[in-house]
C-alpha positions in Angstrom: -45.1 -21.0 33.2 -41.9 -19.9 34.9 -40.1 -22.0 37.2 -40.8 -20.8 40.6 -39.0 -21.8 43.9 -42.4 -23.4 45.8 -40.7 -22.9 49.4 -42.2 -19.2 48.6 -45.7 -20.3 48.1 -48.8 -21.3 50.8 -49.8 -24.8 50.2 -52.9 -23.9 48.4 -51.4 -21.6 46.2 -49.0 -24.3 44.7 -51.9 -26.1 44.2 -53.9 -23.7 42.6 -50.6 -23.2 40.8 -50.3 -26.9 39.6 -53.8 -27.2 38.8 -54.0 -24.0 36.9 -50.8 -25.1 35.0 -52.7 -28.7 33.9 -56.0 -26.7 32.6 -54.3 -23.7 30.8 -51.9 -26.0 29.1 -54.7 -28.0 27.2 -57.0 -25.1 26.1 -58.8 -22.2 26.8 -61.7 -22.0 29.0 -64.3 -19.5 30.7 -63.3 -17.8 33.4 -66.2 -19.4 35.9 -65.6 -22.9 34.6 -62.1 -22.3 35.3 -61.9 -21.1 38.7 -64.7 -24.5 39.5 -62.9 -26.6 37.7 -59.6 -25.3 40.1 -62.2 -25.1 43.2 -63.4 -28.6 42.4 -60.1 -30.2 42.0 -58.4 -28.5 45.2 -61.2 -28.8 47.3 -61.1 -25.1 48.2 -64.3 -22.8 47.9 -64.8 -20.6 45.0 -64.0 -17.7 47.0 -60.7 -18.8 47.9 -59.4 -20.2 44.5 -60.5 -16.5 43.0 -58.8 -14.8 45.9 -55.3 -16.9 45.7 -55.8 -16.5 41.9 -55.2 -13.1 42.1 -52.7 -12.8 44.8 -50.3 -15.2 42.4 -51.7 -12.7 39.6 -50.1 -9.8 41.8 -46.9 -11.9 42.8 -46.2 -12.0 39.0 -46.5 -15.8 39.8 -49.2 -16.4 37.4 -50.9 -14.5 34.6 -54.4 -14.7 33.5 -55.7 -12.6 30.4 -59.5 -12.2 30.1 -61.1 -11.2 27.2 -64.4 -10.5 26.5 -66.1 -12.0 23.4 
């Protein structure tokens, strides 16, 4: 993951941020036990881990690749 300067990020997207980071840098994993995993860990509602996923997806902040197997 890049180095980002967290004084740019909401509170619960640098945690979603940090937790992401932990998970992803093990292994791989599904997509839905990844985001309640995240959701689990943060204490934020599915809902709102998928929806801050995606706005650090569009920040160029974080990128997730899905693929379908």
């Amino acid at each position: 993951m890049k180095v980002i300067a967290s004084k740019d990020l909401t509170e619960p997207e640098l945690a979603i941020l940090k937790e992401a980071g932990r998970i992803l840098s093990a292994h791989s994993i599904r997509y839905d036990s990844f985001v309640e995993i995240i959701s689990r860990n943060c204490g934020y509602d599915i809902g709102d881990v998928q929806r801050i996923l995606y706005m650090l997806s569009k920040k160029n902040i974080l990128k997730l690749i899905v693929r379908a197997e």
